[in-house]
TISE-480584 format. One line per 3 residues: number of its first residue (from 1); their letters; for each residue x, y, z of N, C-alpha, C. Coordinates in steps of 0.001 Angstrom, whole numbers. Each point is the difference from the previous one (the first is absolute). Example, Ala and Ser with C-alpha at 12.3 -4.5 7.8 and 13.67 -1.06 7.14 Angstrom:
<atoms>
1) AS) 13190/-5690/7800/-890/1190/0/900/1200/0 | -350/1050/-720/820/1190/60/-770/1090/730
</atoms>
This chain:
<atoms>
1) XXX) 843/-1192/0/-843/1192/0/884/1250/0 | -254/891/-975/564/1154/185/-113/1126/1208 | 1145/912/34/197/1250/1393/-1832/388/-649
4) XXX) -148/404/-849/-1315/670/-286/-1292/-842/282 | -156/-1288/-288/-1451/-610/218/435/-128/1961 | 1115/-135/324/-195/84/1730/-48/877/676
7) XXX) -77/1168/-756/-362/1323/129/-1281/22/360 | -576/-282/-1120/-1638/-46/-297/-807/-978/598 | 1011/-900/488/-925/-830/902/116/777/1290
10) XXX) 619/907/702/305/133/1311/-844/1658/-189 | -557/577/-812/-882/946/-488/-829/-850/398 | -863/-821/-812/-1417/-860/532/4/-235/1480
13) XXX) 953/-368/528/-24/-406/1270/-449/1366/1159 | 701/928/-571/131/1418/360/-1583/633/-150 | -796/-466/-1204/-1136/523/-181/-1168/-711/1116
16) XXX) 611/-1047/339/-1035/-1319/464/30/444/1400 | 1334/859/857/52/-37/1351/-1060/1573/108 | 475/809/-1480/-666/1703/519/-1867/-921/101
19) XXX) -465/-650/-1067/-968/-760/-202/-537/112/1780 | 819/-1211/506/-414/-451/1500/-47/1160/486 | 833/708/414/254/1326/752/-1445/1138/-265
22) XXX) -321/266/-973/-1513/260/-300/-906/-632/273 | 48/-1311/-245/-1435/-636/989/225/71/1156 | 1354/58/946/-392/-112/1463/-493/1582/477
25) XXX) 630/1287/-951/-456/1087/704/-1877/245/-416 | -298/-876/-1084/-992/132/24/-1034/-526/931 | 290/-840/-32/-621/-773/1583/261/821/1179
28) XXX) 826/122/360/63/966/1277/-714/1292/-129 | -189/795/-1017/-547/1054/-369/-1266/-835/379 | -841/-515/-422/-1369/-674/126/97/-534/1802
31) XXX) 834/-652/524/-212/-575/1308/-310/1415/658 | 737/1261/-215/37/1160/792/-1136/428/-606 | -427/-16/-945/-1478/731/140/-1271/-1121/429
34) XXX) 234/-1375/470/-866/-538/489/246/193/1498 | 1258/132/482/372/546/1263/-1280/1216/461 | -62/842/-775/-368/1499/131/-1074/-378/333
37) XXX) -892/-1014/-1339/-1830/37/10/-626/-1210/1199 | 853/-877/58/-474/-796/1141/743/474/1394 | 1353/270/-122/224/222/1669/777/-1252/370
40) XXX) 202/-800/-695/-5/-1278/803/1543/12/-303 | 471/-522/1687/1429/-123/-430/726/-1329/-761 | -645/-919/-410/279/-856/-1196/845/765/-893
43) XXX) -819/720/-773/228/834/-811/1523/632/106 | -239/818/1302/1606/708/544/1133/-1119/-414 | -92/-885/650/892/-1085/31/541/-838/-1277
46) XXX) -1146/-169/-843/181/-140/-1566/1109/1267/-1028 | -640/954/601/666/1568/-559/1716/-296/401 | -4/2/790/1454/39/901/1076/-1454/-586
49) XXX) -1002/-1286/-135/1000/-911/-202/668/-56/-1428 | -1010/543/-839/-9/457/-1504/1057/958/-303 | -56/1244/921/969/772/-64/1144/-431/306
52) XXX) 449/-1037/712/1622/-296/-26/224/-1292/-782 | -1111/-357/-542/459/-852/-1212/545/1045/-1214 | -743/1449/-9/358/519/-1085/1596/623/20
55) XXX) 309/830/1230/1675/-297/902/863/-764/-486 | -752/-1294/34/1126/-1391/-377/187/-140/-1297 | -1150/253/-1369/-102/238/-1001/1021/1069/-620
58) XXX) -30/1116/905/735/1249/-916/1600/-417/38 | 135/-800/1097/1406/-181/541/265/-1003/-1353 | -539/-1255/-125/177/-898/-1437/14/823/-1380
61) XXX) -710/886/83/314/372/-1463/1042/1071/-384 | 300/633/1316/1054/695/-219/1561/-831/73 | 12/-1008/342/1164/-917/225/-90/-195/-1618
64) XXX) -1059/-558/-558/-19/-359/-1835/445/1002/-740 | -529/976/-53/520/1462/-435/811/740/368 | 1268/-408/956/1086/308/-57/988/-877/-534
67) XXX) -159/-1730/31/241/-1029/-731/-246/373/-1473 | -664/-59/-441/-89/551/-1466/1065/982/-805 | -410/1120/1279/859/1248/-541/1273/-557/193
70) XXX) 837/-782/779/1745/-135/202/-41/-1056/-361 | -708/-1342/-689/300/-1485/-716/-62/414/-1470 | -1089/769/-198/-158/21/-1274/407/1405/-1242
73) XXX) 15/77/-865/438/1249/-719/-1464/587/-369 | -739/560/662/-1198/477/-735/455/1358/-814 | -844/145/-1212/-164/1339/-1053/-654/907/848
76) XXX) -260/1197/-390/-635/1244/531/-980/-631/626 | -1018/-546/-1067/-1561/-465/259/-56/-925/1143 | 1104/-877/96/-533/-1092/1237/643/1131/1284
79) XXX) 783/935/-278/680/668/1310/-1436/1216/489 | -569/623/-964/-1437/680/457/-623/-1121/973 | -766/-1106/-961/-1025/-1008/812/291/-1112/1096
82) XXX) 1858/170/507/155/-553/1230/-121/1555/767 | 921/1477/-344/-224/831/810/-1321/297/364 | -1251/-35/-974/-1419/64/337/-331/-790/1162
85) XXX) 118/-1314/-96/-34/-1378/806/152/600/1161 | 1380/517/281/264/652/1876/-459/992/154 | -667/861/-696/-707/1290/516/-1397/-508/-226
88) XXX) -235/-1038/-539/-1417/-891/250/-487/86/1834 | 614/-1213/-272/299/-1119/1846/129/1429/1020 | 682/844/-450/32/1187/1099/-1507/578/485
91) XXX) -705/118/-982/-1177/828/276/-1184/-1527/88 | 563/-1027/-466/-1109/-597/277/203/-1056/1361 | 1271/18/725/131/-206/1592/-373/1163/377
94) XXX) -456/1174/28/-137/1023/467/-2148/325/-235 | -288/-1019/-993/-1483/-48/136/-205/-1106/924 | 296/-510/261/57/-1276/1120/49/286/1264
97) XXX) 1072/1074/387/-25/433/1375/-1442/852/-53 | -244/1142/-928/-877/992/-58/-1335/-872/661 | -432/-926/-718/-1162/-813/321/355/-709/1269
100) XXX) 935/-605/476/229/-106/1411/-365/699/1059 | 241/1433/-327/-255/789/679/-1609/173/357 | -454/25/-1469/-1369/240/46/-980/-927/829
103) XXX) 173/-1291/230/-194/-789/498/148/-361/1359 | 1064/732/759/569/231/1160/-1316/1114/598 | 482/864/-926/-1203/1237/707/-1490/-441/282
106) XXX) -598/-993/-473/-1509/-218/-35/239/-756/1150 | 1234/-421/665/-362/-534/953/-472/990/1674 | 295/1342/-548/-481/1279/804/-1320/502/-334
109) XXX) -398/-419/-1003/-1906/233/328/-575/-650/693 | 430/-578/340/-892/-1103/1490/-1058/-485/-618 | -271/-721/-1205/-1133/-200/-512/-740/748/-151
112) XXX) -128/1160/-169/-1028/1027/-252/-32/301/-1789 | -995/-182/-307/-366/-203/-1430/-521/1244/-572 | 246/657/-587/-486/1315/-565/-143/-142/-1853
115) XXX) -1118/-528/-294/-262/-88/-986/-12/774/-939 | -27/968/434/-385/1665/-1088/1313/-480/-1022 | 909/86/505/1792/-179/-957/-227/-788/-1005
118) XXX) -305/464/-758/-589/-1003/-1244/1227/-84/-1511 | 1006/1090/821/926/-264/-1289/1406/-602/81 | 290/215/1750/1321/-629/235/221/-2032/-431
121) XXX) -1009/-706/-252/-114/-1506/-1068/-206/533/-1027 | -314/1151/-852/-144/221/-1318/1928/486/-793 | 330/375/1916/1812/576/-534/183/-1551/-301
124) XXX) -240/-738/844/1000/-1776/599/-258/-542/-1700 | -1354/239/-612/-114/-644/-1081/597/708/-1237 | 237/916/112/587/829/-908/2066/145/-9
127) XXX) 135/-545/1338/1580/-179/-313/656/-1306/515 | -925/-572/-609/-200/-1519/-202/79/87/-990 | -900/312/-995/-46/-15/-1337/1370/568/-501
130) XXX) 528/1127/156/910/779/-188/1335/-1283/-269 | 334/-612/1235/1136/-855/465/87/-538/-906 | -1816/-1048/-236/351/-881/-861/606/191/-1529
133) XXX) -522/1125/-185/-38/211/-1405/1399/946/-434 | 922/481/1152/1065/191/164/1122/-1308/-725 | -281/-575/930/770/-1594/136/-549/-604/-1624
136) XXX) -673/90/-103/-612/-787/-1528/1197/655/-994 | -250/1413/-259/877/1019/-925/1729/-360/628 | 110/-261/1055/1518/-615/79/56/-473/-910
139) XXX) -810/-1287/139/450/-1683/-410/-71/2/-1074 | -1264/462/-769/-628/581/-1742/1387/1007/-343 | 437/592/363/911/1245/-482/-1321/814/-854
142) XXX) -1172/237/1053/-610/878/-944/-585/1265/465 | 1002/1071/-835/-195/1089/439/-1103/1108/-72 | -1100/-916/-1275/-1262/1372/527/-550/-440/1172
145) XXX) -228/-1371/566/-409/-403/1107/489/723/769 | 1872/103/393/434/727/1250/-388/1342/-213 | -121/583/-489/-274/1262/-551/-1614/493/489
148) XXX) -893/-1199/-149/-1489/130/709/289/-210/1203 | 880/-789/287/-210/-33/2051/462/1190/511 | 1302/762/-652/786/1511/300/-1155/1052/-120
151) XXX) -954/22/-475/-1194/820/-322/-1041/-91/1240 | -28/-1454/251/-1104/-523/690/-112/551/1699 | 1368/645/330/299/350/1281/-942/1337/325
154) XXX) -348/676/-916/-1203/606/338/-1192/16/449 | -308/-1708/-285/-1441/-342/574/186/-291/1318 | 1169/-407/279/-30/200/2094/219/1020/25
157) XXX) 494/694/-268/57/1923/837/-1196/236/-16 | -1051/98/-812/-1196/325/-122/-655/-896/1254 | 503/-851/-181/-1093/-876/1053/367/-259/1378
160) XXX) 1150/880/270/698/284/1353/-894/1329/227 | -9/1361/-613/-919/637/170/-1161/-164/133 | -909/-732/-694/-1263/-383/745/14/-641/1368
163) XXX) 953/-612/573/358/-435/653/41/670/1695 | 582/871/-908/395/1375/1516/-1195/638/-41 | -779/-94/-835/-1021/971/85/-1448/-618/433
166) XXX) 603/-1287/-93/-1608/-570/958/98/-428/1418 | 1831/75/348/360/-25/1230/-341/1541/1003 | 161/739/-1036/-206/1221/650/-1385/216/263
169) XXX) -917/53/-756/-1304/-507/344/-846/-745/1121 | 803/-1207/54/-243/-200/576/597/-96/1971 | 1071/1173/-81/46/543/1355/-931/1176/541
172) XXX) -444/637/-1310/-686/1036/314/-1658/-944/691 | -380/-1589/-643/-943/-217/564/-46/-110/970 | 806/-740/760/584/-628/1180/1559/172/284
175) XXX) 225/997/864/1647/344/333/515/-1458/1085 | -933/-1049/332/531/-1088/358/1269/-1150/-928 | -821/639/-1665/543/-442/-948/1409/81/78
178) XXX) 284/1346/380/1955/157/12/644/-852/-312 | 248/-648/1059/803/-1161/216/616/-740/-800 | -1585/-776/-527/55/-1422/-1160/-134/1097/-1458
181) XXX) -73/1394/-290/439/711/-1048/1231/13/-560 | 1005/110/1463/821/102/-169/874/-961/-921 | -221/-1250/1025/473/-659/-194/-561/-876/-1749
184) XXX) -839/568/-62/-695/-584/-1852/1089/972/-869 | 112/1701/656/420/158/-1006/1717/-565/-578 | 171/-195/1394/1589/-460/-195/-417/-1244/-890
187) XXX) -469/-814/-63/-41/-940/-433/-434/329/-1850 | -821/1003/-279/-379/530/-1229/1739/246/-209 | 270/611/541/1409/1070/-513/1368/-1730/-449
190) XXX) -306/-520/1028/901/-1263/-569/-495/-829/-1589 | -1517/-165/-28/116/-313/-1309/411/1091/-896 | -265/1045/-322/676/1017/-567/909/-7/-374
193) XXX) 1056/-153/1284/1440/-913/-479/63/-765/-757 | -290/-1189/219/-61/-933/-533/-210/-10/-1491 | -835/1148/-133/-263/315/-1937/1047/611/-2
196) XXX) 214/590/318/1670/897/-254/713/-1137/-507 | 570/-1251/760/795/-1047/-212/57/-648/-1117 | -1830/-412/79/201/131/-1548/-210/217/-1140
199) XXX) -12/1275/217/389/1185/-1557/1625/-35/-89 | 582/-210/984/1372/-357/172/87/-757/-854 | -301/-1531/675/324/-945/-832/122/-174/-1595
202) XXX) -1250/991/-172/-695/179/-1679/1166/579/-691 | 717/1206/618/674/730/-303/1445/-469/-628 | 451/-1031/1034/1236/-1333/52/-424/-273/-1468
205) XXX) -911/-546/-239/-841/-861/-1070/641/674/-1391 | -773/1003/160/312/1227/-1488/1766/139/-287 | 355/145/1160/1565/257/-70/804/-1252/-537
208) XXX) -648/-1022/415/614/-1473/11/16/-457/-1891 | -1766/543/-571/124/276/-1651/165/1016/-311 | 344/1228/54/446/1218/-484/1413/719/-132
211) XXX) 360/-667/1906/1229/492/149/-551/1437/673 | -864/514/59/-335/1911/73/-1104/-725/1519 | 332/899/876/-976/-44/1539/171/1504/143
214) XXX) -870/117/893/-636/1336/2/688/1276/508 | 675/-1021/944/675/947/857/1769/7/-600 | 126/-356/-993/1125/94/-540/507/627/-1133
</atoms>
């Protein structure tokens, strides 16, 4: 087998771990917003064990993608889509803790259920979607896709503002509310993040087929 097809096999391999690494933050993203709507610390505990599988994940693929870069001779193109690769795993161990967090905090509403919040699961489903379809445009190398998720970070800002604004509302009904406001909105403001991460990711994506990122 040639330096080049073991190249390309250790690329697939590389695509298969970012692959895993996206389904586990996606799951945890989902355990933390079932955390939120039931309360139940199952949930917490699911969130948390997920998150240091994803830890253990970033640590494996960055060991591959520095292997790559010093075994092998990559061209420009494979040196973009391993450098993409580690500024991947950065922001997407960093959606893992975010939702950790989020999940941690619901354990300070004391079960108190405030239904009105009707958009902070509309963020969870929306940068869910985001991740996935992040991670897809990795693996695809396809850049109008990353290019729609880099766009898409607008629909959580928008929906972080509705957000604050039905929290605020609803202190003015009941100033008992405070409290568990508070603590929703922190939890709004972490998915937020979390779209940030990944428009990040999206961003890696474009650079990884273009060579051109935004901030460069």
């Amino acid at each position: 087998m040639s330096t080049r097809n073991r190249f390309d096999e250790q690329l697939e391999i590389l695509n298969s771990h970012i692959i895993d690494m996206g389904t586990l933050i996606e799951r945890t993203i989902s355990f933390a917003a079932m955390a939120l709507i039931t309360q139940e610390e199952e949930y917490v505990q699911k969130t948390i064990a997920i998150e240091e599988e994803i830890d253990h994940q970033e640590k494996q693929i960055e060991s591959l993608c520095m292997k790559l870069l010093l075994r092998q001779q990559p061209v420009a193109s494979d040196l973009r889509l391993i450098s993409s690769a580690l500024k991947m795993i950065t922001d997407m161990e960093r959606i893992g803790d975010q939702a950790r967090d989020i999940a941690e905090i619901t354990t300070f509403l004391n079960g108190k259920q405030i239904e009105q919040i009707k958009h902070i699961p509309q963020m969870a489903e929306a940068t869910i979607k985001m991740v996935t379809e992040s991670v897809n445009a990795f693996v695809m190398r396809d850049l109008e896709l990353a290019l729609s998720v880099a766009k898409s970070d607008d629909i959580i800002d928008k929906l972080f503002l509705k957000v604050r604004d039905e929290l605020i509302e609803l202190i003015k009904i009941d100033s008992e509310n405070g409290a568990s406001a508070i603590d929703l909105l922190m939890i709004a403001k972490y998915f937020e993040r979390i779209g940030d991460h990944a428009a990040n990711i999206a961003e890696w994506v474009v650079y990884a087929v273009t060579g051109k990122h935004k901030n460069g």
